[in-house]
C-alpha positions as CSV (number, residue, x, y, z in Angstrom):
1,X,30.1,74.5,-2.0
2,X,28.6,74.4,-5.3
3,X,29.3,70.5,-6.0
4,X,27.7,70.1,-2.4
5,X,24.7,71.5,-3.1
6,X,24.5,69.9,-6.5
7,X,24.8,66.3,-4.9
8,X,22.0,67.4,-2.4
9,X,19.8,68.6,-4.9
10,X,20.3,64.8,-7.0
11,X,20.1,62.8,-3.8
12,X,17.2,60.0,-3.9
13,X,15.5,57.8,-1.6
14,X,16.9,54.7,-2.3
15,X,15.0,52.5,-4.9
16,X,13.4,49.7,-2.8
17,X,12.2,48.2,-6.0
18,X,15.2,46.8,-6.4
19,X,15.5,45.1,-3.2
20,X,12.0,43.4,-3.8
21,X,13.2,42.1,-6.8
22,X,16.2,40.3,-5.1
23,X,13.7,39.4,-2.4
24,X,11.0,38.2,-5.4
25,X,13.6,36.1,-7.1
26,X,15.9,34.6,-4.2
27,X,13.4,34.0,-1.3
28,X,11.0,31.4,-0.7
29,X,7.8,31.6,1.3
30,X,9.3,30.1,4.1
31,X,12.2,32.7,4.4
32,X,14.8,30.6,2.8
33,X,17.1,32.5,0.5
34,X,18.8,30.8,-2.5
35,X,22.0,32.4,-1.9
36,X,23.7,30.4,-4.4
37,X,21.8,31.5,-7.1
38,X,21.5,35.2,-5.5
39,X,25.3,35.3,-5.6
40,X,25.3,35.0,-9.3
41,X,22.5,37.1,-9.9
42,X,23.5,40.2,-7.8
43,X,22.9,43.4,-9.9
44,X,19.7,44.8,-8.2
45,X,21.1,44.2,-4.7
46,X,24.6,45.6,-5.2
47,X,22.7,48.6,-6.9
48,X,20.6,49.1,-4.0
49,X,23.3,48.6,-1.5
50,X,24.7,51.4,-3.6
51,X,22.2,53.8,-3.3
52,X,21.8,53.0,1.1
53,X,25.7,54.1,0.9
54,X,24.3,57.3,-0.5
55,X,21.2,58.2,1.4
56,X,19.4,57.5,4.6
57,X,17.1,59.2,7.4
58,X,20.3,60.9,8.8
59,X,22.0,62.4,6.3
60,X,19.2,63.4,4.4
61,X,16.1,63.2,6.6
62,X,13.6,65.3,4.2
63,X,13.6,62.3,2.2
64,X,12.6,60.8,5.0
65,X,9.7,62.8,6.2
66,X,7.3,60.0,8.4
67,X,7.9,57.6,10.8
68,X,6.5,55.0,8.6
69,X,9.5,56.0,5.9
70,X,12.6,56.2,8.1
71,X,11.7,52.4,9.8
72,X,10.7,50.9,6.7
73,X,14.3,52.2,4.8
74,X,16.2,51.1,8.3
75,X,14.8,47.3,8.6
76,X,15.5,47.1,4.2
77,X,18.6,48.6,5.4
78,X,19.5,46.0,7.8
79,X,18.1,43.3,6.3
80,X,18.9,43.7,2.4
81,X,23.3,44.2,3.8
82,X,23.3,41.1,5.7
83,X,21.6,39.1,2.5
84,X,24.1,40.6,0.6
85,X,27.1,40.2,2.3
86,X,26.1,36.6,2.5
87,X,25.4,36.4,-0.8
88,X,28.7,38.0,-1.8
89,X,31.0,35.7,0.2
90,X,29.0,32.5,-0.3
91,X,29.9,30.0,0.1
92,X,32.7,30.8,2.0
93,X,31.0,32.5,4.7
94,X,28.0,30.4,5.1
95,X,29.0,29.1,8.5
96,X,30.7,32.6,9.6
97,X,27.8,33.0,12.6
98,X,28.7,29.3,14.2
99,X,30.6,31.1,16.8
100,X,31.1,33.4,18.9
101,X,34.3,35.1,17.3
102,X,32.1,35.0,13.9
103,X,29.1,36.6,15.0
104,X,31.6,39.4,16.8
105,X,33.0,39.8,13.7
106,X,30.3,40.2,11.7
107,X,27.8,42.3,13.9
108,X,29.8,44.2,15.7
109,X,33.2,44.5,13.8
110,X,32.3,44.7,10.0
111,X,31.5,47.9,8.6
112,X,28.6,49.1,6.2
113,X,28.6,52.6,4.3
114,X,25.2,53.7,5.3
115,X,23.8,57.7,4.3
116,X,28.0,58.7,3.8
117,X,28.5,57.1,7.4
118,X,30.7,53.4,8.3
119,X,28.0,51.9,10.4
120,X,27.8,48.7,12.2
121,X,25.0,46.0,11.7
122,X,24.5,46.0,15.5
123,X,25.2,50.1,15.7
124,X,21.9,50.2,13.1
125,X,19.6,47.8,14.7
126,X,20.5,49.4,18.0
127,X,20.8,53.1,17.4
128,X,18.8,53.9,14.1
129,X,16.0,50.9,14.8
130,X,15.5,49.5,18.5
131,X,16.0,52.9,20.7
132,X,15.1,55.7,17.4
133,X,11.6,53.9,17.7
134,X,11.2,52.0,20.4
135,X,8.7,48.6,19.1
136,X,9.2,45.7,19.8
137,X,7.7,44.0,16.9
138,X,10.9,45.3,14.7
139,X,12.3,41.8,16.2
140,X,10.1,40.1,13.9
141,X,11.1,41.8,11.0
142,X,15.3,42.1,11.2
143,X,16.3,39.1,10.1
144,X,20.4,38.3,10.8
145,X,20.5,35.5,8.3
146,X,20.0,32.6,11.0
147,X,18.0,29.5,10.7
148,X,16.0,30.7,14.2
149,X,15.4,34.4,13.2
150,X,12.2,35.2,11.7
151,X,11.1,34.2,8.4
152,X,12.6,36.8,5.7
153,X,9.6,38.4,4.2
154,X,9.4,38.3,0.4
155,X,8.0,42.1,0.3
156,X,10.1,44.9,1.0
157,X,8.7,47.3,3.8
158,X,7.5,50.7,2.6
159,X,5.8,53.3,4.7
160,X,2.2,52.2,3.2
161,X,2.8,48.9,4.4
162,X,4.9,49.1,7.0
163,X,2.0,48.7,9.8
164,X,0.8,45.5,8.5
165,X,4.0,44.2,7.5
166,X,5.3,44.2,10.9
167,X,2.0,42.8,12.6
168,X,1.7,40.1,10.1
169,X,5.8,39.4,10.6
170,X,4.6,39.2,14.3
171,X,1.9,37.3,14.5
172,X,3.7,34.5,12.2
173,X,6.2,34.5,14.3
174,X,3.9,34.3,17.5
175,X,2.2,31.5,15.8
176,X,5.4,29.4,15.2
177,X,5.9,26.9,17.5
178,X,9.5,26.7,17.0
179,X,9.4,30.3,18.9
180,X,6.8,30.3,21.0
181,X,5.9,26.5,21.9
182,X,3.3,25.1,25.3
183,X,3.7,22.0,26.9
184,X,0.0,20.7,26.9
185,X,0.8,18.2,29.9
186,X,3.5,20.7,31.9
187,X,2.1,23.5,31.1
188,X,6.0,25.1,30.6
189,X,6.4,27.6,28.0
190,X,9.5,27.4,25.8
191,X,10.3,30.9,23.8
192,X,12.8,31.8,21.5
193,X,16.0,33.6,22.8
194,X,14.6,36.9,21.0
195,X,12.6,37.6,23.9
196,X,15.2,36.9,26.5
197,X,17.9,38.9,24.4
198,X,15.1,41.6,23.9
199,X,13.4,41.0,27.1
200,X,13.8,45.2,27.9
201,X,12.0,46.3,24.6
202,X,9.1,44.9,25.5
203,X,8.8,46.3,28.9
204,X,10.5,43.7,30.8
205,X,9.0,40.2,31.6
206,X,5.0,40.8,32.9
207,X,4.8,43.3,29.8
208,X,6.5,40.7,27.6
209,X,3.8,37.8,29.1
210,X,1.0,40.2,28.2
211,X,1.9,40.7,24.4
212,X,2.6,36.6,23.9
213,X,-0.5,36.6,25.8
214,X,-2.5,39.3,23.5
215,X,-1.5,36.9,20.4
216,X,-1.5,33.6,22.2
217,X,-4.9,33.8,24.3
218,X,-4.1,31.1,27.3
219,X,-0.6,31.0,26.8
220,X,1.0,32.2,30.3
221,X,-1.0,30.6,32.5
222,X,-0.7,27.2,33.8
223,X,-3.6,25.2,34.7
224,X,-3.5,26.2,38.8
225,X,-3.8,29.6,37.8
226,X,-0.4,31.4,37.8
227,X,2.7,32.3,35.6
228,X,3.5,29.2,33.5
229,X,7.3,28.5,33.9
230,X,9.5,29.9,30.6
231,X,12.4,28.3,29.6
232,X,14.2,29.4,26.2
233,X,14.9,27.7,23.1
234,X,18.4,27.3,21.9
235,X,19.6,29.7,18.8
236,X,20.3,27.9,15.9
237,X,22.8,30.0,13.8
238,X,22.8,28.1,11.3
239,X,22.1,29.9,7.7
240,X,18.7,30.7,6.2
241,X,19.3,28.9,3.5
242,X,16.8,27.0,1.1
243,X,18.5,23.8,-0.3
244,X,18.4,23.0,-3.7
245,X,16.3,20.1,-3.7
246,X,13.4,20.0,-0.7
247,X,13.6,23.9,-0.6
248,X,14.5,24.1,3.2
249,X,17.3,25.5,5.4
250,X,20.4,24.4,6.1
251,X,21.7,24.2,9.5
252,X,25.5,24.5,10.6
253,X,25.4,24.0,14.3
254,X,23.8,26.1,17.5
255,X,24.6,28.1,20.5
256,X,23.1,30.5,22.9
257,X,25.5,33.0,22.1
258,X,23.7,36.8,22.0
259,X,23.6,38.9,18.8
């Protein structure tokens, strides 16, 4: 009981220092990580990954005591074990999400020690992320290593700048028109498969329309007056990688297959 209490007493909210350094050193402006170099270079992440094994909002939630810190520790959470397990295995695993099987495997199957627990990519973004706080713009800001999720940010979130993080990660991604793209003759509407995965989060489809809308004045509405028609964007699963010499991603094939 003693030795319990002790290792209560010593735990700490994991160091997101040195996450942003990882993210500082290995990621470019345009998302792209260097995971070739990352995987040489991995003390900082494999300490941080360390300390997330140790601590989180559920086992000890007093370190953890706003909103703003439990969703800023979950989406470094999420994000800084999928760099890493890239990193780790690359580049063996770089193509590992061109299937079906492999993205299974990997979001579903694989497990992470999170706060003393064996958790599940998809149980974290699910359970501790998308239901715990219900907003949408956390789909802007988890990042599963593909060429079509968002952009990684280079700055770790922390509860002071968790607000403008995510509308910034939002609006960027708004603005892309690889995401969200209008046919100036057709009027048609091609979105990325986020918000047909996601569709719910939002609030279902008119709800959806109204926040592309909100950041996209003119978007959803064809030039008779109604609904312009949506059609969706393929996924590209391809890794987030920067190449070494024009310092963009690579790309290993698509499908439409869910995360």
């Amino acid at each position: 009981m003693i030795g319990l209490v002790l290792l209560a007493v010593a735990a700490e909210i994991p160091d997101t220092r040195l996450y942003q350094e990882a993210l500082t050193k290995h990621v470019n402006q345009q998302g792209g990580v260097r995971y070739a170099a990352l995987s040489k270079d991995l003390t900082s992440l494999n300490r941080f990954v360390e300390q997330v094994a140790l601590v989180s909002p559920d086992s000890h939630p007093a370190l953890f005591p706003s909103r703003e810190a439990k969703l800023a520790h979950w989406l470094n959470t999420y994000n800084a074990l999928v760099v890493w397990a890239f990193a780790q295995d690359y580049p063996a695993g770089k193509t590992r999400l061109a299937n079906k099987f492999g993205q299974l495997s990997f979001f579903f199957r694989r497990k992470f020690t999170v706060g003393g627990q064996q958790r599940s990519l998809d149980d974290i973004e699910t359970n501790s992320i998308r239901k715990a706080f219900g907003d949408p713009r956390i789909h802007f800001a988890l990042v599963c290593a593909s060429a079509s999720c968002p952009w990684l940010s280079t700055v770790a979130f922390t509860p002071g700048n968790l607000e403008a993080e995510l509308e910034q990660r939002t609006q960027l991604f708004v603005s892309q028109t690889r995401n969200v793209e209008k046919d100036s003759v057709t009027g048609r509407v091609t979105l990325s498969m986020i918000f047909r995965w996601y569709e719910s989060d939002f609030g279902g489809r008119e709800k959806l329309l109204a926040f592309l809308e909100e950041r996209r004045p003119g978007l959803t509405a064809n030039g008779a007056g109604k609904t312009a028609e949506i059609r969706y964007r393929p996924y590209d699963w391809g890794l987030n990688e920067e190449t070494s010499s024009a310092g963009t991603r690579t790309s290993a094939g698509r499908t439409a297959t869910p995360k």
